[in-house]
Structure formats: C-alpha cells, structure tokens
C-alpha positions as MATLAB code, in Angstrom:
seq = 'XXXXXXXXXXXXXXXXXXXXXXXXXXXXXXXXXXXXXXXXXXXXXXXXXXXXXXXXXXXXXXXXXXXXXXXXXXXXXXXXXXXXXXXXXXXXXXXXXXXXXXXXXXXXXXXXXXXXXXXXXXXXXXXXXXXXXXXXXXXXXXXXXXXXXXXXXXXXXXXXXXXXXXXXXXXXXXXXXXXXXXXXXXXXXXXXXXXXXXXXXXXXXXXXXXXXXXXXXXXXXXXXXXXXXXXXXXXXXXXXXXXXXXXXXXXXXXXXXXXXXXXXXXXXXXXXXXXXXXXXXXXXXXXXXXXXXXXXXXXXXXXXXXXXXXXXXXXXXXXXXXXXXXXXXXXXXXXXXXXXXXXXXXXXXXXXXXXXXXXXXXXXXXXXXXXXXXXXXXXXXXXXXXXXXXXXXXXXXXXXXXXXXXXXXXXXXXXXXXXXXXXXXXXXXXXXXXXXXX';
ca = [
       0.000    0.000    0.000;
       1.410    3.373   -0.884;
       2.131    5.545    2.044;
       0.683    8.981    2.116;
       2.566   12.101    1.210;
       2.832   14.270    4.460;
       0.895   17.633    5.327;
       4.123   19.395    5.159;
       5.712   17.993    2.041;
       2.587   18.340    0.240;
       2.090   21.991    1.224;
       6.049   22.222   -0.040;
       4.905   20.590   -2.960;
       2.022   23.207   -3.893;
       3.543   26.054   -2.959;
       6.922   25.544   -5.306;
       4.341   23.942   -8.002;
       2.549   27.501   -7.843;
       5.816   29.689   -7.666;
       6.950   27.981  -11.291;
       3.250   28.061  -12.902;
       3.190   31.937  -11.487;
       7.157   32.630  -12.814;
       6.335   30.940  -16.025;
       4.942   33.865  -18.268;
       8.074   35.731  -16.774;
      10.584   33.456  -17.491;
       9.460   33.422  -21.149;
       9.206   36.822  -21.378;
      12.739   37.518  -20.361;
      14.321   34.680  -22.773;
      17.006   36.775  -24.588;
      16.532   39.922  -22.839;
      19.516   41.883  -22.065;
      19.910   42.966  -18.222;
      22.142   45.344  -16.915;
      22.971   44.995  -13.262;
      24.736   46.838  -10.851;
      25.893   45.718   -7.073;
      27.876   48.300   -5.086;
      31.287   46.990   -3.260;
      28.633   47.073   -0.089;
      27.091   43.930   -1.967;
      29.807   42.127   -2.321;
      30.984   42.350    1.171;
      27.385   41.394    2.351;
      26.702   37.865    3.775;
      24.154   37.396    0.409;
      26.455   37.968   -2.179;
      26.935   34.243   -2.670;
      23.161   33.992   -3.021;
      23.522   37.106   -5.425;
      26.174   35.053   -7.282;
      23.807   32.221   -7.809;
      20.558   33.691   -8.599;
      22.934   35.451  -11.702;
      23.573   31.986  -12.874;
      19.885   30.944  -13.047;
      19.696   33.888  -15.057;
      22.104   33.147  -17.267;
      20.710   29.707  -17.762;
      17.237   31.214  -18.099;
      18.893   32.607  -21.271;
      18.956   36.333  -19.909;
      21.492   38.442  -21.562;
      23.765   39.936  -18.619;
      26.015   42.948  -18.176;
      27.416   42.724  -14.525;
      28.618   46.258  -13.088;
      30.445   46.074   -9.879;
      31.227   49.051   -6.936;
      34.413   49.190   -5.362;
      33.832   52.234   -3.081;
      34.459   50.703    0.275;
      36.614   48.437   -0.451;
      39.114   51.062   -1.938;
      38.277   53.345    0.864;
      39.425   50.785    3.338;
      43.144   50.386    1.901;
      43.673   53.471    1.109;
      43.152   53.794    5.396;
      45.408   51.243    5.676;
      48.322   53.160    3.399;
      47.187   56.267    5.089;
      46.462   57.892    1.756;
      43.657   60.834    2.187;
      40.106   60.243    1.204;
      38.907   62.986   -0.733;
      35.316   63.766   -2.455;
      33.982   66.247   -4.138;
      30.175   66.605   -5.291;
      29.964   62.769   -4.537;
      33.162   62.219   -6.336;
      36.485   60.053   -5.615;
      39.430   62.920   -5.879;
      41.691   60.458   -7.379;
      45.233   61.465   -7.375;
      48.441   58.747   -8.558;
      48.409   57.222   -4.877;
      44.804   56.244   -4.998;
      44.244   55.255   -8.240;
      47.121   52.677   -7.893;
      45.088   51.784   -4.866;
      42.131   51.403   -7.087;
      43.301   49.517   -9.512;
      44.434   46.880   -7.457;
      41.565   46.795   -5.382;
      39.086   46.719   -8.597;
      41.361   43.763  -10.021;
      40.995   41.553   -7.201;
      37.909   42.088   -7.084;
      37.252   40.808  -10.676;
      38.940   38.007  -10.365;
      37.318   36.891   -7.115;
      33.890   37.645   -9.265;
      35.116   35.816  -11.831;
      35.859   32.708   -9.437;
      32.591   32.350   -7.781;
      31.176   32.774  -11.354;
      33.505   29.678  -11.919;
      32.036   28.236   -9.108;
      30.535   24.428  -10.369;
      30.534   21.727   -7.757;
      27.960   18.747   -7.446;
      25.065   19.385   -4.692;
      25.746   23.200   -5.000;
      22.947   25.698   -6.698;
      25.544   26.577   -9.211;
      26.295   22.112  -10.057;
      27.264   22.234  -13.898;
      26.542   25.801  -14.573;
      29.744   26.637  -16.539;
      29.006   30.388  -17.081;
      31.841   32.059  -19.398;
      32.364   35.084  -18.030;
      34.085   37.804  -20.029;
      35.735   41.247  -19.114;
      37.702   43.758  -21.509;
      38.698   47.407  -22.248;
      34.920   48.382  -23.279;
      34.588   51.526  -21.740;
      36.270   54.423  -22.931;
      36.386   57.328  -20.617;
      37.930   60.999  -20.013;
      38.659   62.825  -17.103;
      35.955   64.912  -15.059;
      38.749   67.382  -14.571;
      38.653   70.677  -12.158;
      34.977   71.283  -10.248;
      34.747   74.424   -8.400;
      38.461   74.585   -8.301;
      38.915   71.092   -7.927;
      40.945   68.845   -9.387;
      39.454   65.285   -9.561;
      42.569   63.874  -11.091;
      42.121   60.611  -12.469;
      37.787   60.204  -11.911;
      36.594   60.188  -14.895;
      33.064   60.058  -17.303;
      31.672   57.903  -19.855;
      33.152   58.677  -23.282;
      31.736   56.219  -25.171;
      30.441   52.179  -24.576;
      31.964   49.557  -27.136;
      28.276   48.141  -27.832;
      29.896   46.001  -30.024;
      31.993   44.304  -28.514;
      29.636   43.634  -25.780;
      27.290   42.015  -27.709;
      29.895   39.956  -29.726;
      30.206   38.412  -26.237;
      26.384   38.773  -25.430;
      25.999   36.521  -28.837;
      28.005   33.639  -27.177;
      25.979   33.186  -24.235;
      28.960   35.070  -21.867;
      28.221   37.359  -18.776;
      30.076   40.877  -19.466;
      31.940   41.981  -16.272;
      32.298   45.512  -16.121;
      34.314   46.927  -13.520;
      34.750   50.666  -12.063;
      37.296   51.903  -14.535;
      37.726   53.637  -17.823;
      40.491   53.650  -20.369;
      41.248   56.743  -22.970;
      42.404   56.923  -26.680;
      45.764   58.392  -24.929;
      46.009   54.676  -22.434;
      45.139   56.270  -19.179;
      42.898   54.481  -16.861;
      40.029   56.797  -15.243;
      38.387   55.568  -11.994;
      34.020   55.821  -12.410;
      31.225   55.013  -10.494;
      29.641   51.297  -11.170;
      26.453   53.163  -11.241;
      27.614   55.688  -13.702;
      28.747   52.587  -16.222;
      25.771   50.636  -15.732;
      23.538   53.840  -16.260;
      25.429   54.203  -19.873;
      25.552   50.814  -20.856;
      22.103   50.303  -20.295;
      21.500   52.726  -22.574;
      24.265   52.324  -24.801;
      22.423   48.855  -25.437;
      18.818   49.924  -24.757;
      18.999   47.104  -22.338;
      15.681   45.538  -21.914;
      16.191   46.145  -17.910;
      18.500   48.246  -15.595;
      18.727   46.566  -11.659;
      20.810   48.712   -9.487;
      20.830   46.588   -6.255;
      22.935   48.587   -3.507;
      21.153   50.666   -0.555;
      17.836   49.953    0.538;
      14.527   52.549    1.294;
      11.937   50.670    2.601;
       9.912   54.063    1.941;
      10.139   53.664   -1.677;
       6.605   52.899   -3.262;
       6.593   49.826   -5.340;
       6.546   51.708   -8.631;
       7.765   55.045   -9.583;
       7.040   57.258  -13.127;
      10.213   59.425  -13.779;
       8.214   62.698  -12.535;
       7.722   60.934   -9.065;
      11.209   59.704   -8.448;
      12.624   63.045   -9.170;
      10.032   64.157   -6.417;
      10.923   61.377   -4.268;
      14.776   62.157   -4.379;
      14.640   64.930   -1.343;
      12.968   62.184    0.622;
      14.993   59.466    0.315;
      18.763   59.179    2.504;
      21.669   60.591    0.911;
      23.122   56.991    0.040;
      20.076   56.036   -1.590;
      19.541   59.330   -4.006;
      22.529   58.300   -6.601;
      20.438   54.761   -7.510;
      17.633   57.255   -7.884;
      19.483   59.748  -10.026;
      21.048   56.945  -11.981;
      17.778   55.486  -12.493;
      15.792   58.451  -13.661;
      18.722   59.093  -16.162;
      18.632   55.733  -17.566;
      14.646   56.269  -17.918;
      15.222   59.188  -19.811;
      17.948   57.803  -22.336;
      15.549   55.008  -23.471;
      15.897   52.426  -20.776;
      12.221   51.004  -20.083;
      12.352   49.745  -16.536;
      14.746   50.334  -13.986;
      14.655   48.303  -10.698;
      16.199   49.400   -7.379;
      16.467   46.502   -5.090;
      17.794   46.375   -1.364;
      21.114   44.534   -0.764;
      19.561   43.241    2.578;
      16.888   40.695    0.846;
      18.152   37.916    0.262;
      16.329   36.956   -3.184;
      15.177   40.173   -4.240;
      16.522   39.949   -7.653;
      14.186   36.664   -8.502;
      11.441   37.954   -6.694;
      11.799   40.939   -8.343;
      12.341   39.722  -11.966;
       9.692   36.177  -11.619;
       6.726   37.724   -9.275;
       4.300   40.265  -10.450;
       4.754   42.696   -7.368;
       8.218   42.005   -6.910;
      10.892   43.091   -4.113;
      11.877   46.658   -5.033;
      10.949   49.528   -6.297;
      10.494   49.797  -10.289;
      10.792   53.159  -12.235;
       9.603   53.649  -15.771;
       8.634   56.653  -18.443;
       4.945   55.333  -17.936;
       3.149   54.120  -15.892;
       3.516   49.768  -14.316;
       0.071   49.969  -13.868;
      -2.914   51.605  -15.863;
      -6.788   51.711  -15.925;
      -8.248   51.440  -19.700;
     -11.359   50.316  -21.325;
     -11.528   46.142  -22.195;
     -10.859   44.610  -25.547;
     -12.010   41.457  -26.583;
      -7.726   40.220  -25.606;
      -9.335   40.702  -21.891;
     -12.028   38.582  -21.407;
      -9.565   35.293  -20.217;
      -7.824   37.712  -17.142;
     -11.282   38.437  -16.704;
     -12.866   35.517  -16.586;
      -9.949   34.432  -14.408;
     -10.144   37.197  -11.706;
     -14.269   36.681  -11.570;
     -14.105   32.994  -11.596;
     -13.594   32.317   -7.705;
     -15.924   35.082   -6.445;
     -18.411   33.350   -9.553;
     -17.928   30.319   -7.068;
     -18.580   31.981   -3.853;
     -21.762   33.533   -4.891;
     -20.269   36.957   -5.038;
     -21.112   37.426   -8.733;
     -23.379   36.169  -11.418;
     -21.767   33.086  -13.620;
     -20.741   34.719  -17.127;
     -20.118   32.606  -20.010;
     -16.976   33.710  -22.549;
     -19.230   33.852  -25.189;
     -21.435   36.357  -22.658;
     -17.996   38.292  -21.731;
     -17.280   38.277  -25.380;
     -20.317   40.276  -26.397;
     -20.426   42.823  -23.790;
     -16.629   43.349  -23.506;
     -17.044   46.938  -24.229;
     -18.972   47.780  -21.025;
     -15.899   47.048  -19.244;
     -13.476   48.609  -17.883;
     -10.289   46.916  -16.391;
      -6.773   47.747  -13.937;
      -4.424   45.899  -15.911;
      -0.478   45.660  -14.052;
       2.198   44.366  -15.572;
      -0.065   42.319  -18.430;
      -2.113   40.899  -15.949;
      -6.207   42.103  -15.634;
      -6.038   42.644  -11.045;
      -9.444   44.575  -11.330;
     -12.848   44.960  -13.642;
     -15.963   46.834  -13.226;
     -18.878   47.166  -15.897;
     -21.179   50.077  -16.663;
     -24.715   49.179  -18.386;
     -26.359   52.329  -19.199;
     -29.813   53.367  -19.450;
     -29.908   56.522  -21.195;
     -33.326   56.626  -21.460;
     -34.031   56.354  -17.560;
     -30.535   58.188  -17.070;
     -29.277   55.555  -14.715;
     -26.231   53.261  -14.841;
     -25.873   49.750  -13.400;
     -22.881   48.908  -11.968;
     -21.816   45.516  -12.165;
     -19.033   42.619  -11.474;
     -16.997   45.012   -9.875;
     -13.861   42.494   -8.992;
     -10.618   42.768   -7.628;
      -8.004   40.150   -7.541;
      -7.073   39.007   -4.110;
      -3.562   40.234   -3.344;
      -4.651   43.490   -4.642;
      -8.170   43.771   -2.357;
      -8.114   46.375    0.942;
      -5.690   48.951   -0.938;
      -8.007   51.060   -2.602;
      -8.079   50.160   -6.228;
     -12.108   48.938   -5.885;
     -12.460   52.798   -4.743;
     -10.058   53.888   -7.623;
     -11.848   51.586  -10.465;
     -15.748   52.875   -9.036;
     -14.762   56.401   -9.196;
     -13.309   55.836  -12.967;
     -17.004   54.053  -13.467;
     -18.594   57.141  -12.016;
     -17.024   59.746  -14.130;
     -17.748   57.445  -16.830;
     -21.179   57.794  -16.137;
     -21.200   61.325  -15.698;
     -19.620   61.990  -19.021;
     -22.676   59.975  -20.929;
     -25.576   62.270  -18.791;
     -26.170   59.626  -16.534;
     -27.421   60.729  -12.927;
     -27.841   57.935  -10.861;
     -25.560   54.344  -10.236;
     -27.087   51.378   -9.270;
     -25.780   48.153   -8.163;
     -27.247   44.835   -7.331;
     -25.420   42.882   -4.539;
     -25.352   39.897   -2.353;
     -22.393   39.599    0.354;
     -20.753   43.503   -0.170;
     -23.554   45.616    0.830;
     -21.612   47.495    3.197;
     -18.799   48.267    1.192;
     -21.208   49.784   -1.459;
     -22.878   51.846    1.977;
     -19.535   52.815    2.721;
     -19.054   54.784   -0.883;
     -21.991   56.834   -0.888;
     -24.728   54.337   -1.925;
     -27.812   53.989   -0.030;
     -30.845   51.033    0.023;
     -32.929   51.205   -2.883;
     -35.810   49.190   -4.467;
     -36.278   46.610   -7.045;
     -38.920   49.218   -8.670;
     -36.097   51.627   -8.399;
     -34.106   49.851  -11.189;
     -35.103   50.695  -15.206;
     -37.929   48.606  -16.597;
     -35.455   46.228  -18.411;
     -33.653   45.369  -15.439;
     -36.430   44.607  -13.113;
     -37.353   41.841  -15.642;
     -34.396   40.489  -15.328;
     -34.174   40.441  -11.806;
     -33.053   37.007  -10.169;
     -35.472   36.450   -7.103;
     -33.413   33.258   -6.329;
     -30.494   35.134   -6.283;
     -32.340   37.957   -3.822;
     -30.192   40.648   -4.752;
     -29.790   43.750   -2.670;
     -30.153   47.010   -4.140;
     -28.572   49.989   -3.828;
     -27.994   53.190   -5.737;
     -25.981   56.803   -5.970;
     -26.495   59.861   -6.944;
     -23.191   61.018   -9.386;
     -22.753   64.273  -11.084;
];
C-alpha cells in the first residue's frame, strides 16, 4: 500500500508547483533579454552575495542576456586607510590622485577576479552544479577625465566617453556574462576611476537594455513603482546613500531604458522575486506608468474571466459565459499591471431612464483592501457622468456594506429601469442599492 505524502511535504509541494506556474509567463518573457545589473562593493561584502552570485547563474541559464557592473567604493576606501592615503570627495566624487588610483586599480582587479571565481564556481550538490558560465571582461569603456569642479581637481575620476556596444554584444551573442568593472580607459592609455552606477547607467542605454537593476542601498519608503516625474520628487525624501540609484535610475529612464529596478542589498532573493513575481521586491521606475486603468478589448475577457471565476464560485457574482464576456466586452473597464487584468468593473447604461448599473466590480485578491475597488468605481462614475447619466445602481449579495460605505444607499427593485427589473433574479435575492453622481 502506498504511504501517504505528508501535510508538510505536500504543502512544499504546492507552494513551489505555484511559484513555477506563477514565474512561467516571466521566465518566457525575459528569454534573450539583455539585463544590466549593478551591485555596489557594499554587496559584495554582504553575507548574500553568494546567493547574489547564484541567482545570476539561473539567469544566465534562463537565457537572460547579462552585463554585470560592480562598486568598489568601500573596499578602496578601506586600503587606502590602511596606506594612510587621504580620502577625498567632491560633489559625490572620488578625488583620485596617482596614490589612490594605484590603490584602485588593485583593489578593482581583485575584485574581478574573485567575481570571476565564484562565477567559476561548479561543484555537485551546489545551486551553481554544472553551470559553466563564461564570463568575459575587456577594455569596453572608454572614458575621459571629469577634470577641475569648483576649483577642484578630480585627477584621475573620470566620465563615460563612449560604450563599445559592439563588442559587448559579440560576447552577449556567445551566451557570456560581461563583467564591467569601475574603470575607464582613454584613446591616450590612461585608466580613469568611475562610479559602477555611472557605467551601468550608460551601458544600459548604450544597449537599450531591456532592464536596468541597481541593487545597492535599501529605502523601505520607496513605493513599489515610480514614473520618472515621481522619483525626481521622491529624491529629497529618500537618505543621501540612496539618491545616486535614484538619479542613476531616472537618467537611464530618460535615455531610453524602459524599466529600472532598485532593489535592497539586505533581501536575500530580491533579484528573482523581483524579476519572476508580479509585485516584486523593489521599487520599479519607468517613463509610464507599471500599472494603468483602460477600457476592455475582446484580448481581456480570459484575465477576466480568471479574476471573476472564484468570487463566480462563492456567490459573489453572477456566472458569465466567454461567449457572454465576449459580447459585452465593451462595457468594461479593467486595472491591468504588468499584463495581468487585477481589477474589472462594468457600466450598463440606461440613457433613457438616465441611470447606470454597476456591475461585477472584482478585484483580484492580493490586490483587495488597498483602494483600487475605490479607484476603479470612481473611474465608473465619471464614466457615467460623461454619458448624462445621474444615478448608479448596483445589485449585490455579500458587499452591501462596502457599497454603503461609498456613498450608496438602500434602494428598491422598482427603483431599477424597466429592463432590469425583468431580469431580476429572485433566487439570487439581490440587494439594491444606488448613488447619486454628477
């Protein structure tokens, strides 16, 4: 006789069962997409930077497209200490005379190559068994200096010049990671020392990288997403070690970049919740909006019937067939995030009597309590208005007092238009309830 699966490793089961089914349209979606990500020297001091390390290598195997940047701040900071050489900034700059620079350089090269060797990294019973990742570094920057600022000389810190796109995605093309580090070089051979952020900012749109992820210091204040008008707004509010990812982020934006994701060193996962969950771990800024409010097409009525299906179940709503959806899709409007239909409401008019019935108002679980059922009825409303209409209606069962809480009040079945009261479900026993709009 077969034993019986256990409560726990069946609840293991379902939940890593429903992670992949809910990763799945992601995963396809970034097949071949080219990622740029940054991780400050903070990062890779950090007790996740292993995890960091191996979450890149699922990516790579995903068949993601990466360009790693890595930060070298601290790390630099803390020799030069130790050789008592004098840490200078200016405007958030290194001031990088000979003595620090040879500093950097041998800070930034161990650093690659330490990189390089976790990238290396392939033993049995490890997350990164078999993974043989070619990784792939280079001269692909050119920079120049920054030169004198308010009287100062920065020495050898220096800018973007220009990003060898193609020889980047020559490598790209072969299914290598590019490893980017903190320096520059010039026509004239001189090596310039730059922000990771500043490189990763360029590439990303030297490329018109599909993505951006800056992952360095955290704000837990953040909102989840961020237009480019609201992150500049949100840059006064945010600690000083935080503003740079926001800077760098909002320039990106505005160079072509679509997303950009900020993402906390602390969490350990971020990056795959971030990338394979529709509400992710960070904060994501793009030119428009992540999330939008628009009327239904016909491509709607599976999210839909999807989102309706389990309140269908509960008695909540009326059961609608596709082929019912299919007809009436253009009563409907729908809060679409990310690709995914989280809310619909409908709006049946009756011109005639001037009244509108709202109906299968529906938000998707996760997204219930945080205002988007207000947000969606007051779209519904001011659609209403706009045809003439003076009065809502709405017939519910078990959310009475959610309708009583936004301005609707107990009305009659004779209340409703002619058409609708002989439609009227007795079995169903419908409350009614209306509101005056306009």
């Amino acid at each position: 006789m077969k034993k019986p699966q256990s409560t726990t490793k069946t609840h293991l089961f379902d939940s890593t069962t429903s992670w992949f089914r809910g990763a799945a349209p992601y995963i396809h979606a970034h097949r071949d997409a080219t990622f740029v990500i940054s991780f400050d020297g903070e990062t890779i001091e950090s007790s996740n930077f292993d995890n960091l390390i191996h979450d890149l290598a699922l990516l790579n195997s995903l068949g993601i497209r990466l360009v790693l940047v890595y930060g070298a701040r601290p790390q630099i900071e803390q020799q030069c200490k130790t050789h008592n050489i004098a840490i200078q900034y200016h405007q958030g700059l290194r001031v990088t005379d000979e003595a620090s620079l040879k500093i950097a350089k041998s800070v930034i090269g161990k650093l690659r190559l330490e990189i390089e060797a976790k990238l290396s990294f392939s033993l049995p019973h490890t997350p990164m068994a078999d993974a043989r990742i070619r990784c792939t570094s280079g001269n692909l920057v050119t920079a120049r200096p920054v030169g004198i600022k308010d009287g100062i000389d920065l020495g050898h810190t220096g800018e973007v010049r220009r990003i060898d796109v193609e020889g980047i995605e020559q490598q790209l093309a072969q299914g290598n990671i590019v490893l980017l580090p903190p320096l520059g070089y010039s026509p004239t051979g001189e090596i310039f020392n730059l922000s990771a952020e500043t490189i990763a900012t360029a590439t990303a749109s030297a490329l018109s990288a599909d993505k951006l992820i800056l992952i360095g210091e955290g704000n837990q204040n953040l909102p989840r997403e961020l237009t480019i008008v609201e992150a500049q707004e949100a840059i006064q509010k945010t600690p000083v070690a935080a503003q740079h990812f926001i800077n760098s982020a909002v320039q990106a934006c505005n160079a072509g970049v679509q997303r950009v994701h900020l993402l906390d060193r602390s969490i350990d996962g971020a990056l795959l919740q971030e990338l394979f969950s529709r509400d992710g771990a960070g904060t994501l800024i793009t030119a428009t909006s992540f999330e939008t409010t628009r009327q239904a097409t016909i491509d709607d009525v599976g999210g839909i019937l999807e989102l309706i299906q389990p309140l269908e179940d509960n008695g909540f709503l009326v059961k609608r067939s596709r082929e019912h959806l299919e007809m009436e899709i253009d009563h409907f409007t729908v809060m679409e995030r990310d690709g995914s239909v989280i809310a619909c409401a409908a709006l049946y008019p009756y011109p005639e009597n001037k009244i509108g019935e709202l109906a299968c108002l529906a938000v998707a679980h996760d997204y219930q309590h945080l205002g988007r059922g207000k947000q969606l009825l007051s779209t519904l409303e001011q659609q209403a208005d706009n045809a003439g209409l003076t009065t809502l209606c709405v017939l519910t069962t078990q959310t009475a007092h959610w309708f009583l809480e936004h301005g609707f009040y107990p009305a009659q079945i004779s209340d409703l238009p002619l058409e609708k009261q002989d439609l009227y479900n007795f079995q169903r026993n419908a409350k009614v309830f209306s509101k005056k709009i306009g």
